[in-house]
Backbone of each chain as ProteinMPNN parsed JSONL, in Angstrom:
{"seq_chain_A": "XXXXXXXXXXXXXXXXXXXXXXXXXXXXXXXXXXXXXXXXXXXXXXXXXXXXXXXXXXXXXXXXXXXXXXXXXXXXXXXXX", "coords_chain_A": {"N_chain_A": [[74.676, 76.156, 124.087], [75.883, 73.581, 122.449], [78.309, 71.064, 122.89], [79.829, 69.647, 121.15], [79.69, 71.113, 119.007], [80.727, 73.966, 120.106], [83.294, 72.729, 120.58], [84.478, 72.291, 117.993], [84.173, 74.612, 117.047], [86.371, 75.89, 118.182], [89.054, 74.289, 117.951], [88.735, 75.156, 115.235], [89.419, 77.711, 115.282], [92.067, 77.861, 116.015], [93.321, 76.766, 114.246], [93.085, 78.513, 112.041], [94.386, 80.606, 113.043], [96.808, 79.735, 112.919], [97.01, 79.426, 110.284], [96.718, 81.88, 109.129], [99.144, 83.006, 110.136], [101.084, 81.331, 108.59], [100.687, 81.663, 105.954], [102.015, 81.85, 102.706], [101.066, 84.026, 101.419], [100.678, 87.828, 100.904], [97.607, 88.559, 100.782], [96.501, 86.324, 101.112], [96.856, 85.549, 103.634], [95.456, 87.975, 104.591], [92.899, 87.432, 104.09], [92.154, 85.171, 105.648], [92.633, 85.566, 108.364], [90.614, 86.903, 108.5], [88.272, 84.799, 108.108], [89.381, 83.983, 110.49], [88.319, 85.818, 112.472], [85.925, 85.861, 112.466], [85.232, 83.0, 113.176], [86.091, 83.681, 115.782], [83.91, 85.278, 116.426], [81.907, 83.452, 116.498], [82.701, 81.776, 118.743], [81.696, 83.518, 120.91], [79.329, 83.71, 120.908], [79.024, 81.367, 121.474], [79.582, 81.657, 123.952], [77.438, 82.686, 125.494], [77.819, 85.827, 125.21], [76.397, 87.703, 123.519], [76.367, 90.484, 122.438], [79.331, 91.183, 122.642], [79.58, 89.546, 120.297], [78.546, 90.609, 118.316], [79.856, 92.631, 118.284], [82.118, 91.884, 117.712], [81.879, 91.054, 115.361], [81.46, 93.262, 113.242], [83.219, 95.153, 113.75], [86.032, 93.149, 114.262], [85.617, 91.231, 111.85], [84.736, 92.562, 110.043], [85.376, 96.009, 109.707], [88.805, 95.238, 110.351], [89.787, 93.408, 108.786], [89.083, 95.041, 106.187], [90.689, 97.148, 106.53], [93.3, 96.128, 106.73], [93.4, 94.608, 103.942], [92.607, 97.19, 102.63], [95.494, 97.785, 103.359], [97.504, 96.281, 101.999], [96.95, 96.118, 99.531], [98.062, 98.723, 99.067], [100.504, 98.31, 99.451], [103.013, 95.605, 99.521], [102.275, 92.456, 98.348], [104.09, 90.533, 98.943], [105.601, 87.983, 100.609], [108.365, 86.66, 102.972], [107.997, 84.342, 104.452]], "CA_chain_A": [[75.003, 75.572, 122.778], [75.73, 72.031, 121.993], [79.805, 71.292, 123.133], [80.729, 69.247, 120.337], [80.075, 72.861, 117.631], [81.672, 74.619, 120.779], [84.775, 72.265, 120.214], [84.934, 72.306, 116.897], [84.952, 76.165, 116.479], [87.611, 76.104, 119.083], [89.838, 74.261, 116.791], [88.776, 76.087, 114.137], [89.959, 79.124, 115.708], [93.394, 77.555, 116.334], [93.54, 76.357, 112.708], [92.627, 79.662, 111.139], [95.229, 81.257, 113.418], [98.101, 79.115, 112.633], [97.1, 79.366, 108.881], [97.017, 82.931, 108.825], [100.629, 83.609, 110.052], [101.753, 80.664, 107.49], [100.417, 82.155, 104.423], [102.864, 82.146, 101.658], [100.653, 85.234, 100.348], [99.825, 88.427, 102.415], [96.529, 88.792, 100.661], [95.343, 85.394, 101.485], [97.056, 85.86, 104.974], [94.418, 88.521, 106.164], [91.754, 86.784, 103.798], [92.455, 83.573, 106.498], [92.894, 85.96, 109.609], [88.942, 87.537, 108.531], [87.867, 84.315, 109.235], [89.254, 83.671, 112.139], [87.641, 86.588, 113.151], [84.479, 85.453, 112.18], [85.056, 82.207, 114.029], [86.202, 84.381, 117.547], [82.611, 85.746, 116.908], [80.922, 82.184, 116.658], [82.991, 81.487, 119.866], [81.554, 84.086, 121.861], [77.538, 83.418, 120.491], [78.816, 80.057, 122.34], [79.684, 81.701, 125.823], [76.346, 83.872, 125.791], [78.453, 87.136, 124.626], [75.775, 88.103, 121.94], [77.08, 92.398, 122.405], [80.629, 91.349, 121.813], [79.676, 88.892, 119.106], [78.347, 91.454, 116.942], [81.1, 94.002, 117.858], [83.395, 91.612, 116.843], [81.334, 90.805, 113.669], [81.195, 94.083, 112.239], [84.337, 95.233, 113.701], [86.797, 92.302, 113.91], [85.632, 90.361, 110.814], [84.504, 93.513, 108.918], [86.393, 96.809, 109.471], [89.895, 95.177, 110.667], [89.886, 93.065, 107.593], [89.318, 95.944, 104.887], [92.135, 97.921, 106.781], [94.573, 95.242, 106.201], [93.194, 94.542, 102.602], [93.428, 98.26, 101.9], [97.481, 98.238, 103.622], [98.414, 95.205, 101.303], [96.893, 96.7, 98.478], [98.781, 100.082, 98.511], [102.509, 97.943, 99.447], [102.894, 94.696, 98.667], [101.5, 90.842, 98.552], [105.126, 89.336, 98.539], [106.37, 87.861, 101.917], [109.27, 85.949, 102.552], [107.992, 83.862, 105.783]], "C_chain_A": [[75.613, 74.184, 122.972], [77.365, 71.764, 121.713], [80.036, 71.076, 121.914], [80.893, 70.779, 119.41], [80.809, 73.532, 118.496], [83.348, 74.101, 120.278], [85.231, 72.333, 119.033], [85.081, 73.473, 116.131], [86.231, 76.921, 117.204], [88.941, 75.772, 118.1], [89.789, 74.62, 115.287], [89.355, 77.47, 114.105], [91.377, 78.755, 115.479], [93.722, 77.328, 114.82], [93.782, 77.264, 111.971], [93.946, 80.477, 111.675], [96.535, 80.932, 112.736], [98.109, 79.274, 111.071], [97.389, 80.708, 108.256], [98.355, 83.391, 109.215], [101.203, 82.319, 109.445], [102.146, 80.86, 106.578], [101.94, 82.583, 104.244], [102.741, 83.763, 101.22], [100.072, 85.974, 101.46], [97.924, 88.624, 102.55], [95.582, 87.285, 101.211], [95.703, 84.918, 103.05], [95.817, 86.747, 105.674], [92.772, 88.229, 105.706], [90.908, 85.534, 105.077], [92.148, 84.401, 107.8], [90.881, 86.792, 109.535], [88.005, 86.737, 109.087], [87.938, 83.992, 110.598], [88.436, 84.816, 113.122], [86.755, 86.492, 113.225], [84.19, 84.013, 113.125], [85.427, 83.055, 115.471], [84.576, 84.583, 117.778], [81.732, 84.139, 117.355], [81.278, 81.47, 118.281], [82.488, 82.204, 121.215], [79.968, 83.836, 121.816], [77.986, 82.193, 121.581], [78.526, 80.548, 123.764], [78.239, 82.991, 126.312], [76.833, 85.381, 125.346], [77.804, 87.607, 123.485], [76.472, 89.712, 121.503], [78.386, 91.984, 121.856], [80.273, 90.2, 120.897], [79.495, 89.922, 117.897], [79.307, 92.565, 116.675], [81.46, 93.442, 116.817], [83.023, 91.14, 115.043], [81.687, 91.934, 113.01], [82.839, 94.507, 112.647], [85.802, 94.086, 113.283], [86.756, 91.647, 112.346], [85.453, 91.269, 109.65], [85.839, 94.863, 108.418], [88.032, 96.53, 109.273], [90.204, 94.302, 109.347], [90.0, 94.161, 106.137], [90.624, 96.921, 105.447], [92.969, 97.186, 106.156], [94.499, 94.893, 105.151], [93.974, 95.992, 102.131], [95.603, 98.368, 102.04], [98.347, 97.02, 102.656], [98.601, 95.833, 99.899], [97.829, 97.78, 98.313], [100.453, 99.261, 99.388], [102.397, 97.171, 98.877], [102.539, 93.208, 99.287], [102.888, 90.177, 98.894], [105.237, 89.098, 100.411], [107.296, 86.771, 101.902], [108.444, 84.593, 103.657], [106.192, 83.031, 105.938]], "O_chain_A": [[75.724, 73.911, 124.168], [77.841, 72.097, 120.628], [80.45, 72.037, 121.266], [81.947, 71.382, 119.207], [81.828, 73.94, 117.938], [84.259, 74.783, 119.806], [86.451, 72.442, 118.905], [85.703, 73.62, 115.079], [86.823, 77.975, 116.972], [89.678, 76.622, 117.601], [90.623, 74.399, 114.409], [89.669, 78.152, 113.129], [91.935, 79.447, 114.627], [94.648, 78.015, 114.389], [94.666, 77.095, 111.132], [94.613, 81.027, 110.799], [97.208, 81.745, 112.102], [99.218, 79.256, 110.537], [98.047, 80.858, 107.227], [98.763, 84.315, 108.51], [102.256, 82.167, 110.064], [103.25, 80.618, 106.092], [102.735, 83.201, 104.952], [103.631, 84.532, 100.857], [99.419, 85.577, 102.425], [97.188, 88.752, 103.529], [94.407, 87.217, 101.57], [95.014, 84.085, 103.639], [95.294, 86.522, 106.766], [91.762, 88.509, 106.352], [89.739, 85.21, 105.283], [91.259, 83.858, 108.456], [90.194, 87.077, 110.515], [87.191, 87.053, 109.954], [87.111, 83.801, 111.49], [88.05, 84.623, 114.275], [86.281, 87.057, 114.21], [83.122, 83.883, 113.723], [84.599, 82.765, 116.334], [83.976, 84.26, 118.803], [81.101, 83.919, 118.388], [80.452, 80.817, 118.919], [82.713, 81.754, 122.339], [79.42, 83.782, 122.917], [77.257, 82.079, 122.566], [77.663, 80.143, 124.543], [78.211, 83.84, 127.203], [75.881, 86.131, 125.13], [78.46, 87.922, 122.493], [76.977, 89.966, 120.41], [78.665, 92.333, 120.708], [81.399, 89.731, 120.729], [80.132, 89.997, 116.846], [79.585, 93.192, 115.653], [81.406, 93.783, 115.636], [83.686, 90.993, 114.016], [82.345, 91.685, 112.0], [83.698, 94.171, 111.833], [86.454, 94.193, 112.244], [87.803, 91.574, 111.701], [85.844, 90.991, 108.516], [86.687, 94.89, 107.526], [88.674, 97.17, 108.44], [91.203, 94.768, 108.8], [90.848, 94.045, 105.251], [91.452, 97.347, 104.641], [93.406, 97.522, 105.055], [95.643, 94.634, 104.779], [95.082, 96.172, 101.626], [96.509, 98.758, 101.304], [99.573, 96.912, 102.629], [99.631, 96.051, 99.262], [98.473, 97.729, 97.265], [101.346, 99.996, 99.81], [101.861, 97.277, 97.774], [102.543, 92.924, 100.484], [102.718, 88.993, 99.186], [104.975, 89.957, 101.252], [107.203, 85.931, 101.006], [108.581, 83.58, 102.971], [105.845, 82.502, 106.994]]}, "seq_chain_B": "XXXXXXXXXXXXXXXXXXXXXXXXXXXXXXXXXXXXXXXXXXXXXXXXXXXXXXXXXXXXXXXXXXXXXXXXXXXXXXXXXXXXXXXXXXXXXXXXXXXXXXXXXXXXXXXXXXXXXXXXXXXXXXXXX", "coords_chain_B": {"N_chain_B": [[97.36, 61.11, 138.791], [94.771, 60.359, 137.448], [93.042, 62.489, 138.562], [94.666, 64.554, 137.803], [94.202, 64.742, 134.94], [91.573, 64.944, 134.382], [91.077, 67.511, 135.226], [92.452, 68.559, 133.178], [91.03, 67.653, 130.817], [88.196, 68.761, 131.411], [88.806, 71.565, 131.598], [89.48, 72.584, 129.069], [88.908, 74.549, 126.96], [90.559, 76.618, 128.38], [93.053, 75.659, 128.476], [93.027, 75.993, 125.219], [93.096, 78.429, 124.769], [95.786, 79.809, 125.712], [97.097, 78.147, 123.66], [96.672, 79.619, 121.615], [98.068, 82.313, 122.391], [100.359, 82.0, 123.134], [100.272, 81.412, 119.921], [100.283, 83.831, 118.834], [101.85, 85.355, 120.206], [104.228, 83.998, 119.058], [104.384, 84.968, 116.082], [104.696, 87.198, 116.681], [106.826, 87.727, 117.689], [108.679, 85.894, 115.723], [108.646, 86.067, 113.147], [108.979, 87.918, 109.926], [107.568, 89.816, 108.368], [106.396, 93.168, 108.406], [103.295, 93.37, 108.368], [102.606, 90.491, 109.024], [103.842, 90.731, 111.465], [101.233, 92.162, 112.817], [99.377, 90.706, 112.465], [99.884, 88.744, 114.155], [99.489, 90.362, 116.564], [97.063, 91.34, 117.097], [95.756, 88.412, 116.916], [97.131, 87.672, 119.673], [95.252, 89.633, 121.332], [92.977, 88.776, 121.051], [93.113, 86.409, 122.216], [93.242, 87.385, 124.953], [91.177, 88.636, 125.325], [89.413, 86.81, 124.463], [89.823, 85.111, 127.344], [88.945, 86.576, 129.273], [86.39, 86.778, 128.625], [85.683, 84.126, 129.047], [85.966, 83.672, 131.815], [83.789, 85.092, 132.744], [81.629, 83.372, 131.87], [78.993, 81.09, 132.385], [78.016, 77.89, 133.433], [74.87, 76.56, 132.338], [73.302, 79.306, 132.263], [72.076, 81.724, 130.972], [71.726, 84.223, 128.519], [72.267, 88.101, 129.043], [70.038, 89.304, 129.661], [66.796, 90.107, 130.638], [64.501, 88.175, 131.503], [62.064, 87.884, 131.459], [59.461, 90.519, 131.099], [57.538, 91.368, 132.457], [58.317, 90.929, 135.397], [58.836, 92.126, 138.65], [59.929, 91.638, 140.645], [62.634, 90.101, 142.947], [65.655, 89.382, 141.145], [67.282, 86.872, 140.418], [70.641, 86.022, 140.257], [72.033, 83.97, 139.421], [70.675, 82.864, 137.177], [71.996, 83.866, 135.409], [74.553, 85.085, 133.039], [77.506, 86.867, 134.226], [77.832, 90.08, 133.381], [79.611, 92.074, 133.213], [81.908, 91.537, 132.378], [82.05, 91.025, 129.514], [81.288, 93.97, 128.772], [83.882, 95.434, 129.394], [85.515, 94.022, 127.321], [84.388, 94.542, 125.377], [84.898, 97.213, 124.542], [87.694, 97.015, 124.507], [87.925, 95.443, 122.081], [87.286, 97.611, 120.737], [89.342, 99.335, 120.787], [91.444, 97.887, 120.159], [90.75, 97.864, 117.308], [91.397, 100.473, 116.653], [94.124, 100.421, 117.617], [95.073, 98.796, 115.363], [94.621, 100.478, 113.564], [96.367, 102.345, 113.817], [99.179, 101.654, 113.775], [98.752, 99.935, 111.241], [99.112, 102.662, 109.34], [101.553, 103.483, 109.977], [103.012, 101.402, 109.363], [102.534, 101.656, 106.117], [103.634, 104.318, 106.055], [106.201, 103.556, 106.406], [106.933, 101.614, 104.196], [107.201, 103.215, 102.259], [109.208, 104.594, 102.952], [111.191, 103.004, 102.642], [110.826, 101.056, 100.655], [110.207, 98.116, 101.316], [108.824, 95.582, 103.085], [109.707, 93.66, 104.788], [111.724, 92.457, 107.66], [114.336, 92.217, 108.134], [115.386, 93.288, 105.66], [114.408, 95.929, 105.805], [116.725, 96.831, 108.146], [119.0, 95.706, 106.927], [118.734, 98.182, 104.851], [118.985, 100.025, 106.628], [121.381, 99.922, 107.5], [123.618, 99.943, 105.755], [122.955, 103.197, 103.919]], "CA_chain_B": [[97.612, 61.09, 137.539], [93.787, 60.515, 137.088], [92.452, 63.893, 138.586], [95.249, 65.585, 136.317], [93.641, 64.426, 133.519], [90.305, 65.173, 134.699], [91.502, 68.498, 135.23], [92.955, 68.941, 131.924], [90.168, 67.666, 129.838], [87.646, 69.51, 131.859], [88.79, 72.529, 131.146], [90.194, 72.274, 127.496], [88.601, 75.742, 126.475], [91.278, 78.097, 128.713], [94.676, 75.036, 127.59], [93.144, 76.403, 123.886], [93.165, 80.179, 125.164], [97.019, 79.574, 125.849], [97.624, 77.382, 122.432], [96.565, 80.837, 120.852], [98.301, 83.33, 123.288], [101.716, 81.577, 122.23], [100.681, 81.778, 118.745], [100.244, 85.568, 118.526], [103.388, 85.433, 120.679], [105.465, 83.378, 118.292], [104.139, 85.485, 115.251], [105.567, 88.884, 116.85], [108.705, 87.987, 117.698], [109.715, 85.563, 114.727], [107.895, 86.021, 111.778], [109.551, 89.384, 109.757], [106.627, 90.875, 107.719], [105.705, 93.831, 109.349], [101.993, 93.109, 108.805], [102.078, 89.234, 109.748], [103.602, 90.74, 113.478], [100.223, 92.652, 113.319], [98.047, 89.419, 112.406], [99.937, 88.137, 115.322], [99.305, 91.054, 117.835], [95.396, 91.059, 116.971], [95.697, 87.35, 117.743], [97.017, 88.083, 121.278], [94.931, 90.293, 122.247], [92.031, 88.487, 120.981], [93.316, 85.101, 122.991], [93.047, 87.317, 126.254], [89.837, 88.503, 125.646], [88.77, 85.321, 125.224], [90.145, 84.25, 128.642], [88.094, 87.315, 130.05], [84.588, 86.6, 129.088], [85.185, 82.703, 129.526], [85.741, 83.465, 132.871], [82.325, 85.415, 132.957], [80.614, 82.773, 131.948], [78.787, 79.804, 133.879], [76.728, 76.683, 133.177], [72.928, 76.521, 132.827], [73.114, 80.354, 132.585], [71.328, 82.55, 129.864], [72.275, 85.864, 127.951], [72.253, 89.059, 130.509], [69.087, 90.148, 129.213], [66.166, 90.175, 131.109], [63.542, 87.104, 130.932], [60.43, 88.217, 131.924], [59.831, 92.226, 131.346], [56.168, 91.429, 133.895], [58.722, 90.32, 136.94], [59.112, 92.936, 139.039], [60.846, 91.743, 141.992], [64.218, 89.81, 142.787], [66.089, 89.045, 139.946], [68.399, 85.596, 140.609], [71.538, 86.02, 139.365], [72.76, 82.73, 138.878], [70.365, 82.236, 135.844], [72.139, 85.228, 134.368], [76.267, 85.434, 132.997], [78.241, 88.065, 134.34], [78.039, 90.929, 132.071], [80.818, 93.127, 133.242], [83.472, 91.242, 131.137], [81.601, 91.849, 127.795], [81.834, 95.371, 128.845], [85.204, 95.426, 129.451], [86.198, 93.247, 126.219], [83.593, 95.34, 124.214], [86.011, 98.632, 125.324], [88.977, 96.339, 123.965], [87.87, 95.038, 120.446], [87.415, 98.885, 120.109], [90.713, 99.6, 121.052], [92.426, 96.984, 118.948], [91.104, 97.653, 116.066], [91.98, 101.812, 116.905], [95.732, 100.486, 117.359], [95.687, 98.143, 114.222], [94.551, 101.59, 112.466], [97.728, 103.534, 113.637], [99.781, 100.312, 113.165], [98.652, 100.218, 109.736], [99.19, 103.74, 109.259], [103.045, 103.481, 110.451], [103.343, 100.617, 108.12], [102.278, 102.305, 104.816], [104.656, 105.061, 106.178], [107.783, 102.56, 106.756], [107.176, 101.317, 102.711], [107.011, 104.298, 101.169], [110.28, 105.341, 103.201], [112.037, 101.518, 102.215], [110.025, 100.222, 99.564], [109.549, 96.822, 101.355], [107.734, 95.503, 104.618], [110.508, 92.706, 105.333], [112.287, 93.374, 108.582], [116.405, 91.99, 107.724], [115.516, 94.502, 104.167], [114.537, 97.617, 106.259], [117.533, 96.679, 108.773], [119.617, 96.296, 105.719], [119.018, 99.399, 104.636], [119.394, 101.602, 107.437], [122.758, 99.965, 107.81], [124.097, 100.607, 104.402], [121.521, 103.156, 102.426]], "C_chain_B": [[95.963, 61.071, 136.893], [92.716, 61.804, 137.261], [93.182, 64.892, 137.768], [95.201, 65.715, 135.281], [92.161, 65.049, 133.693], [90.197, 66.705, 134.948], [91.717, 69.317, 133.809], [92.056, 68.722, 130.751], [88.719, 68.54, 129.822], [87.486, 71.369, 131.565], [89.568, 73.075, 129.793], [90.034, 73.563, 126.695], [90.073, 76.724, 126.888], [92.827, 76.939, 127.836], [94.928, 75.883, 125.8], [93.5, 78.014, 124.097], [95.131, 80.27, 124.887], [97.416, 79.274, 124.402], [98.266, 79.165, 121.627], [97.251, 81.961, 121.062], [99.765, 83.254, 122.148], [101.666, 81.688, 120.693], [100.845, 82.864, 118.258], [101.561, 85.818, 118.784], [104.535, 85.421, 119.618], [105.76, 84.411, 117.078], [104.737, 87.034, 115.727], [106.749, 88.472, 117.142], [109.604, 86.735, 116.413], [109.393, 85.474, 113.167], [108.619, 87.917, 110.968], [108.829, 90.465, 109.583], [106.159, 91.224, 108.617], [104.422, 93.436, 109.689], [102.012, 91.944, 109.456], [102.305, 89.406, 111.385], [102.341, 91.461, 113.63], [98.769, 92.323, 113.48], [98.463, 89.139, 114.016], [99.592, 89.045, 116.844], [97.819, 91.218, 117.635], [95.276, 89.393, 118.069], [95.904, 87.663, 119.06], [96.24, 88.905, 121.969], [93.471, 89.969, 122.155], [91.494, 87.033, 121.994], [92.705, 85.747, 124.792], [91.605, 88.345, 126.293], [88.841, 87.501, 125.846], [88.452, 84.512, 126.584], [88.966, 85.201, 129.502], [86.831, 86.787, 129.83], [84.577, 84.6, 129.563], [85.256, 82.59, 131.068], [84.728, 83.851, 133.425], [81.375, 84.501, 133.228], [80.308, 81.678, 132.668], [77.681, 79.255, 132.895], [75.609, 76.388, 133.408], [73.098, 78.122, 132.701], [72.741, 80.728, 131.148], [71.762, 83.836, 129.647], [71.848, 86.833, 129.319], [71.733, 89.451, 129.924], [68.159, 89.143, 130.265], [64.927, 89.266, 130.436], [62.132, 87.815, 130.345], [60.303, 89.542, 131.973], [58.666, 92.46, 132.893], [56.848, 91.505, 135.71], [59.687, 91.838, 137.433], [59.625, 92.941, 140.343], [62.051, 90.813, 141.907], [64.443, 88.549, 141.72], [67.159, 87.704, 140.854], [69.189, 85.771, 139.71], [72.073, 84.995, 138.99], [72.088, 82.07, 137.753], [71.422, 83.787, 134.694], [73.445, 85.156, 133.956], [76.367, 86.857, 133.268], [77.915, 89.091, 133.531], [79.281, 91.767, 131.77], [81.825, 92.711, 132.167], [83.24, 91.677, 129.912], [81.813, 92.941, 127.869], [82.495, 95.78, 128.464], [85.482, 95.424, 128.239], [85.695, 93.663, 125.351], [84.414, 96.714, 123.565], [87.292, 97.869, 124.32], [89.006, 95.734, 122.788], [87.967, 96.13, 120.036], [88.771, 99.578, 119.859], [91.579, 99.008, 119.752], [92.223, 97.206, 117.841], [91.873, 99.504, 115.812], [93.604, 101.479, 116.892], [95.959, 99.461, 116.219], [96.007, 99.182, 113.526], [95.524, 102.044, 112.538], [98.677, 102.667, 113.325], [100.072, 100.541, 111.668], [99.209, 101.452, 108.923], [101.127, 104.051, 108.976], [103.843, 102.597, 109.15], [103.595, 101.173, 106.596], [103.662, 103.484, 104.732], [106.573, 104.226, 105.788], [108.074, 102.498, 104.946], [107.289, 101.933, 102.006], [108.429, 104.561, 101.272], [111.306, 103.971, 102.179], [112.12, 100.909, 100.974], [110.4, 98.382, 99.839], [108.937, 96.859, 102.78], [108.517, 94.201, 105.542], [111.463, 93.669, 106.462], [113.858, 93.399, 108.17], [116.28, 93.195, 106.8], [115.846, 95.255, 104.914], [115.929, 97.541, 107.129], [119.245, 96.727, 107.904], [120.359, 97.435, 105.288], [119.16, 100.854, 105.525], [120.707, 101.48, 107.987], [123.742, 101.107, 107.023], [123.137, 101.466, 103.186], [122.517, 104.097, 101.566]], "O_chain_B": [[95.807, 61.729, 135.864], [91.835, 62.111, 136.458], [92.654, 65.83, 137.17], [95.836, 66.494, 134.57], [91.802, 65.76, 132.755], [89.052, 67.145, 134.844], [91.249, 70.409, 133.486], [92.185, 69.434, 129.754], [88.156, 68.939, 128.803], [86.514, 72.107, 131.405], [90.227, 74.114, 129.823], [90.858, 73.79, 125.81], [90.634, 77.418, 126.04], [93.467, 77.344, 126.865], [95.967, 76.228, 125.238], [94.29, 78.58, 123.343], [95.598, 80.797, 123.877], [98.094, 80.147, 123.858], [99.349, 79.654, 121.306], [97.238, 82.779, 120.142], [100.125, 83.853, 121.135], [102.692, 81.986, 120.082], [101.532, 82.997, 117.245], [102.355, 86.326, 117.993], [105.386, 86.264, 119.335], [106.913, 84.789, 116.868], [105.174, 87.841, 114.906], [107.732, 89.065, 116.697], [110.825, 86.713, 116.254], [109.952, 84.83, 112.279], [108.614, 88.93, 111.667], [108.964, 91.579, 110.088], [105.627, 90.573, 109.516], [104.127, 93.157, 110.851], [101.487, 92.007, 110.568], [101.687, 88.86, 112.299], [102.103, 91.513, 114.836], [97.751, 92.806, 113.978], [97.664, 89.256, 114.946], [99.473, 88.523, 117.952], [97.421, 91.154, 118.798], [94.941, 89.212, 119.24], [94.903, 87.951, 119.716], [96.419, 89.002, 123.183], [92.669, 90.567, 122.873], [90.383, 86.657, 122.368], [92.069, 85.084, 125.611], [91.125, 88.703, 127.368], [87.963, 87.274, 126.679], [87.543, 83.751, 126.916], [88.188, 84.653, 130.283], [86.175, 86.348, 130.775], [83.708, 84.0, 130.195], [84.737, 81.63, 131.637], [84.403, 83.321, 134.487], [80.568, 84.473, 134.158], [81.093, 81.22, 133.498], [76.907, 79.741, 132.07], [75.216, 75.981, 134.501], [72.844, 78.304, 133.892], [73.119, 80.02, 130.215], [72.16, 84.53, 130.583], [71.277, 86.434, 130.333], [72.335, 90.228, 129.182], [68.434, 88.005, 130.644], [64.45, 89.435, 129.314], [61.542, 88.089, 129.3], [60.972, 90.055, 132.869], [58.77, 93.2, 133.871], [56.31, 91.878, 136.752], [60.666, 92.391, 136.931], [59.766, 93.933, 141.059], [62.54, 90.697, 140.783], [63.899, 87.467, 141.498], [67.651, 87.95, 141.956], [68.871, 85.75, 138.521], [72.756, 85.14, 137.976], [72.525, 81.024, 137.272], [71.288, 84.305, 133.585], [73.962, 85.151, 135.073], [75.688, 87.78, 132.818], [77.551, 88.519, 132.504], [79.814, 92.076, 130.704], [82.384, 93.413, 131.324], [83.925, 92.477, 129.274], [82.633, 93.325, 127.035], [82.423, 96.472, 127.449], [85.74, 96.508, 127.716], [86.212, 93.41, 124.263], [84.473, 97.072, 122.389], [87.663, 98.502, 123.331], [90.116, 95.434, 122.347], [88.62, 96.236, 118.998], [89.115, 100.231, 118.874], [92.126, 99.529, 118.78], [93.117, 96.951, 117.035], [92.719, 99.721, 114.944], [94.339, 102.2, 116.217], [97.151, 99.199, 116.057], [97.075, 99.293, 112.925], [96.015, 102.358, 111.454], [99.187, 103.011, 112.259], [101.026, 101.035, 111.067], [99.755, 101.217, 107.845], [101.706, 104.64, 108.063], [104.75, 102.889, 108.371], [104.681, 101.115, 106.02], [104.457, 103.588, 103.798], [107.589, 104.467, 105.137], [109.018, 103.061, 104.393], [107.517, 101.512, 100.872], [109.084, 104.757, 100.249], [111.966, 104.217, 101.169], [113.074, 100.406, 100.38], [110.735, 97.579, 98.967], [108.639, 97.851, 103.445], [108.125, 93.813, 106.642], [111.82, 94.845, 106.394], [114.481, 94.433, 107.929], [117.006, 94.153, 107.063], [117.022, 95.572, 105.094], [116.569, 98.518, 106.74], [120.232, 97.426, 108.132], [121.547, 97.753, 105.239], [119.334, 102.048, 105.284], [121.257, 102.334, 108.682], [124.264, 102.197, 107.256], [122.703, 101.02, 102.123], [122.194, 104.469, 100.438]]}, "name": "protein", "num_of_chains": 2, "seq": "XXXXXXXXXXXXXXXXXXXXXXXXXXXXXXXXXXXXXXXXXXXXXXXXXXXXXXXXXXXXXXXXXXXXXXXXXXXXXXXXXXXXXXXXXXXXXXXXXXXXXXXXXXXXXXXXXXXXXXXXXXXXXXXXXXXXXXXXXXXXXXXXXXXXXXXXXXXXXXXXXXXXXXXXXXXXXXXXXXXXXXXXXXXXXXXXXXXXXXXXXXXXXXXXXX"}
């Protein structure tokens, strides 16, 4: 793959990270942390890792996201931090 | 001072591996909300998978699938990446998301007992309940 998109989903990763433990809000905290999961996957399509790209597609960006949707939903959105 | 640069820009992928390590880091030990320490322990453990397959991989090399199905004698591995690490790190996305689930699980438990997800609150209240 073609560095510069390598580099620039690199700091997209870092971006997405840092944004998701920022969030004001928890719901748009693991909205933010879905993508980053979705960018980990685009990072691994880079290093030839197609098997763990799609784990992490369906798992990382899919299942681990509706967990943490459903655990916000049944407590609460507020955070102080 | 010029090969330590050459060094450092060279390999700019694992310095980012690190950036990320520390941020998962930072996020479990100073952030309160239960869940955001469990954004941040995903993160970490997603930073050192990272470090695993990037060390798999190699330059000029092609997916670990098989070119040619006709070629029936020696395979060259140096057109091929590692595979073992995907393995491995395949084993360990499974995992992680298996301990977000009980994580999660613990959580839901904690709020029901507290009725919040802040750590000083619950600390709070198991001083004075």
């Amino acid at each position: 793959m073609i560095w510069e998109i390598k580099l620039l989903a690199l700091i997209l990763v870092i971006i997405c990270a840092i944004a998701a433990i920022n969030a004001k809000d928890m719901l748009s905290a693991a909205v933010i942390f879905g993508i980053y999961s979705f960018m980990m996957c685009v990072q691994w399509l880079a290093m030839g890792a197609v098997d763990v790209a799609f784990t992490e597609a369906a798992i990382g960006a899919g299942i681990s996201t509706a967990l943490m949707l459903a655990a916000i939903f049944r407590t609460s959105r507020r955070t102080k931090d | 001072m010029e090969d330590f640069l050459t060094q450092l820009t060279s390999k700019y992928n694992f310095w980012a591996y690190i950036v990320l390590m520390m941020i998962g880091l930072y996020a479990m030990i100073a952030k309160g909300n239960l869940v955001k320490k469990l954004i941040g322990l995903s993160i970490f453990q997603t930073a050192i998978m990272l470090f695993y397959v990037a060390i798999g991989s190699k330059a000029g090399a092609t997916i670990p699938i098989l070119r040619d199905s006709t070629l029936k004698g020696v395979i060259d591995f140096v057109e091929y990446i590692n595979p073992l690490p995907h393995v491995l790190m395949l084993t360990a996305i499974v995992v992680s998301v298996a301990t977000l689930g009980v994580a999660l699980a613990l959580v839901l438990r904690v709020y029901d007992v507290h009725q919040t997800l802040e750590e000083d609150e619950i600390l709070e209240k198991i001083k004075n309940p």
